[in-house]
C-alpha positions in Angstrom: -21.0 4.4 -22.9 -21.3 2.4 -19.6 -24.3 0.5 -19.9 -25.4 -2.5 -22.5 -27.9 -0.3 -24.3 -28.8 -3.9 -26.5 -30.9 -6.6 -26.7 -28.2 -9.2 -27.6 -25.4 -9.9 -25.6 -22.2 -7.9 -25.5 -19.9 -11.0 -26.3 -20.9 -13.1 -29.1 -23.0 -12.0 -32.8 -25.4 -8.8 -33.2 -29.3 -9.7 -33.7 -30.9 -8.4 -37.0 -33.1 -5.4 -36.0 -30.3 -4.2 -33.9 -29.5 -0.3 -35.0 -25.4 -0.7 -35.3 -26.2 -4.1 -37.1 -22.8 -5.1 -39.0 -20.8 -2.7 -37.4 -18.7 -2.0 -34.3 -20.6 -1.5 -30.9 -17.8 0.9 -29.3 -18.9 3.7 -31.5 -15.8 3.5 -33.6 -18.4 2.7 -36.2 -16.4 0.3 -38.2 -17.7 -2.8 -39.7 -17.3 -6.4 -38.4 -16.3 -9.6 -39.3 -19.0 -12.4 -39.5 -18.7 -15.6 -37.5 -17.9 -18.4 -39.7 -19.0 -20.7 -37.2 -22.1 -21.1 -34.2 -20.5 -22.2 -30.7 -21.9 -22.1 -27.0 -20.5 -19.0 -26.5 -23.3 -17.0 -28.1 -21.5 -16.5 -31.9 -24.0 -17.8 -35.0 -22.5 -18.4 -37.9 -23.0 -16.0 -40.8 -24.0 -13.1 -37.9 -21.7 -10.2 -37.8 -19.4 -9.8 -34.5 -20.3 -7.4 -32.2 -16.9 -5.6 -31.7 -14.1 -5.3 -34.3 -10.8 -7.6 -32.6 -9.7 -5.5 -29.7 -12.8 -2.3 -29.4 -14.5 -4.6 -26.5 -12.3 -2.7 -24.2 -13.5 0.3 -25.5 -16.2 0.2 -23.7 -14.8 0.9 -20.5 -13.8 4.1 -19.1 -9.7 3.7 -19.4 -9.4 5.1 -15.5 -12.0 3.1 -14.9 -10.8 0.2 -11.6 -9.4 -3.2 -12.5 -9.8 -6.5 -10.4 -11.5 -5.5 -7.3 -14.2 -3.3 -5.5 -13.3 -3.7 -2.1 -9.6 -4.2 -0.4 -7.1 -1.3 0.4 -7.0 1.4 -2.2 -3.4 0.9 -4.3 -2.3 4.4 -3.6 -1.8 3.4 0.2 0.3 0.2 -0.4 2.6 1.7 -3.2 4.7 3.8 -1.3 5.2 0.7 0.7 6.1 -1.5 -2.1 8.5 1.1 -3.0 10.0 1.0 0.0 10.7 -2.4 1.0 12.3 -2.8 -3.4 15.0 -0.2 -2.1 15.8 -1.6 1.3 15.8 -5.5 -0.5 17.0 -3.9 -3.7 14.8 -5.6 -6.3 11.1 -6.4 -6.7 12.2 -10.1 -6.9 13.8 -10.1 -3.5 10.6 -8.2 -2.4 8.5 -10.9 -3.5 10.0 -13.4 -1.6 10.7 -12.2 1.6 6.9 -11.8 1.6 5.9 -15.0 -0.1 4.1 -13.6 -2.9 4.4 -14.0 -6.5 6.8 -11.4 -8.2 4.6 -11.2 -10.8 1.3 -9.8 -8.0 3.8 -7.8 -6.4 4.7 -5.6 -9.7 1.2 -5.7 -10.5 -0.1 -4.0 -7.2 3.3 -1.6 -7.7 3.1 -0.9 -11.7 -0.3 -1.1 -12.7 -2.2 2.1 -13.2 -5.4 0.7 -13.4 -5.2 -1.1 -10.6 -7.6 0.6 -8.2 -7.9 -1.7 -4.7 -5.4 -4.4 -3.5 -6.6 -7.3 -0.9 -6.6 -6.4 2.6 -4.4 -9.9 3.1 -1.8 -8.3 0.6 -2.3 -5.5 1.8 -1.3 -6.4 5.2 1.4 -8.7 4.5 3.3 -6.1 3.3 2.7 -3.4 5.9 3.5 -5.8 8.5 7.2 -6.0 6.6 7.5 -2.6 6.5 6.8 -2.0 10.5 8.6 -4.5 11.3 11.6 -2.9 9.6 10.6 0.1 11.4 10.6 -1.4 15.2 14.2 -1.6 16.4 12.8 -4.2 18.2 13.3 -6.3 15.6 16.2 -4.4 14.2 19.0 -7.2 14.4 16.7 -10.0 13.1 17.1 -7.9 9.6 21.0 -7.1 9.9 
């Protein structure tokens, strides 16, 4: 499935009249817990959920991209990640000669869903990768 096919929201409690009424929008068909409460975030108390805890993600094609649509795709920058971790020797070391969060850094190197990284990231760490490669700039390193 890859498009809302309902007239009620994805996130919140399912509309009477609605064919999967009670049960779990994935497909999974299993049935739902009712909200015991109304808040602003579209849940009625007494309604069933739409999703059983966790099938929201469901949803979504599992090689489907995460975070962005546009930047440099991740398959480009990886090899450079890689790279710099064995010259430094850890991702940690990584992250901080480029002044990034180790936490991003592992995140544009580990995660497989992860389709596109920014193209300021993205740079920042193909500059330190040919500046390592310009023997130029050889003894500034050493």
């Amino acid at each position: 499935m890859t498009a809302w096919d309902f007239d009620h929201p994805p996130r919140g409690t399912c509309r009477n009249g609605c064919p999967l009424h009670g049960r779990c929008h994935c497909g999974c068909g299993r049935s739902t817990k009712f909200s015991v409460q109304t808040d602003e975030q579209g849940r009625h108390k007494g309604m069933p959920h739409v999703f059983s805890a966790g099938h929201h993600m469901r949803l979504f094609h599992p090689r489907a991209g995460a975070y962005r649509r546009s930047g440099v795709d991740v398959e480009r920058v990886r090899p450079l990640i890689y790279w710099l971790r064995d010259r430094h020797g850890s991702m940690r070391a990584v992250a901080e000669s480029l002044g990034m969060r180790e936490s991003t850094l592992r995140g544009y190197a580990y995660k497989q869903r992860l389709k596109r990284v920014p193209p300021e990231a993205a740079l920042r760490i193909s500059r330190a990768v040919t500046s390592r490669l310009n023997p130029q700039t050889w003894n500034d390193w050493e």
